[in-house]
N, C-alpha and C positions, 0 to 999 in steps of 0.2 A: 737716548744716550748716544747710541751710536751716529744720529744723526748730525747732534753737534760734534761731536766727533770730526765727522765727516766735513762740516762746515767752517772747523777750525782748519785743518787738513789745506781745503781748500783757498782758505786766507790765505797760511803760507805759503802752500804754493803762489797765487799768484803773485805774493808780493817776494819771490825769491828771487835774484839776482837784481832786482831794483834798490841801487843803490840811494842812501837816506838824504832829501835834500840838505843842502846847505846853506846852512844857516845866517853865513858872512856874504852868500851870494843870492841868496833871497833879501837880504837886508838890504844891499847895495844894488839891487837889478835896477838899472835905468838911471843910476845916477852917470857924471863924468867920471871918465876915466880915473883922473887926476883923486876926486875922492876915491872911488874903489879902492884905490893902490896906498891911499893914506888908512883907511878904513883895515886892509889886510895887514898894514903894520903894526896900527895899534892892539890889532887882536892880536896879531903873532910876539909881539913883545909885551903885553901883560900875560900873556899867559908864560912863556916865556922867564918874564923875570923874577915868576913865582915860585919855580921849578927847585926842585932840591937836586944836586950836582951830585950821586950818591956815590959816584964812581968814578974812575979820571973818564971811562967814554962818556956815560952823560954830560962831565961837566966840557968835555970838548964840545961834543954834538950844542950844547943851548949857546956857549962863545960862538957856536958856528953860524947858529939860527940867530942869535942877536947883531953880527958881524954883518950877515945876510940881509937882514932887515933896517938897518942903519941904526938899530934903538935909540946909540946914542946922539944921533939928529931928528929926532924923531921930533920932541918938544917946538922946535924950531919949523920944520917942517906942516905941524899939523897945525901952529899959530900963523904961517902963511896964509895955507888951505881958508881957515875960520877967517881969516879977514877976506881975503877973496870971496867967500859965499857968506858972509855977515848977514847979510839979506833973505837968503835962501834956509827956511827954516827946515828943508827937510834934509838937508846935508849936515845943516848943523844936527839935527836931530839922529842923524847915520853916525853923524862921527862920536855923537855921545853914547851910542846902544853899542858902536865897536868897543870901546872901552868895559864896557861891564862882561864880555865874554869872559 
């Protein structure tokens, strides 16, 4: 008992202050820039435009984060993107898995 204990123990510690990968920048590692940056909008404004306003600073804070991220160019912006890499299935395939966050 005390062993696993100890070998839990030791899990945490090592994995203490390693912070948890990320999951929009593992998805995107090694694509162009241009998606990355379209790729962090779509995540950042669906998640974003789900949000409940519960408070006047929430509902500042997500107008902040929607303002920030263009939301409302966004549609525009990401049917640019998708014609430009029409070809490239794994951008397209980046830009459709940013969506489902």
């Amino acid at each position: 008992m005390l062993r696993s204990l100890l070998s839990v123990y030791f899990v945490l510690l090592a994995s203490n202050g390693h912070a948890e990968a990320n999951p929009l920048t593992d998805l995107t590692r090694g694509q162009p820039r241009d998606v990355t940056a379209i790729a962090e909008r779509i995540a950042m404004c669906t998640h974003f435009a789900g949000e409940e306003p519960y408070d006047v600073a929430r509902r500042k804070e997500i107008a902040s984060t929607i303002k920030k991220y263009r939301c409302d160019r966004l549609d525009k912006a990401e049917a640019a993107l998708r014609n430009r890499y029409r070809n490239n299935h794994a951008v397209l395939a980046v830009l459709q898995k940013a969506h489902e966050w």
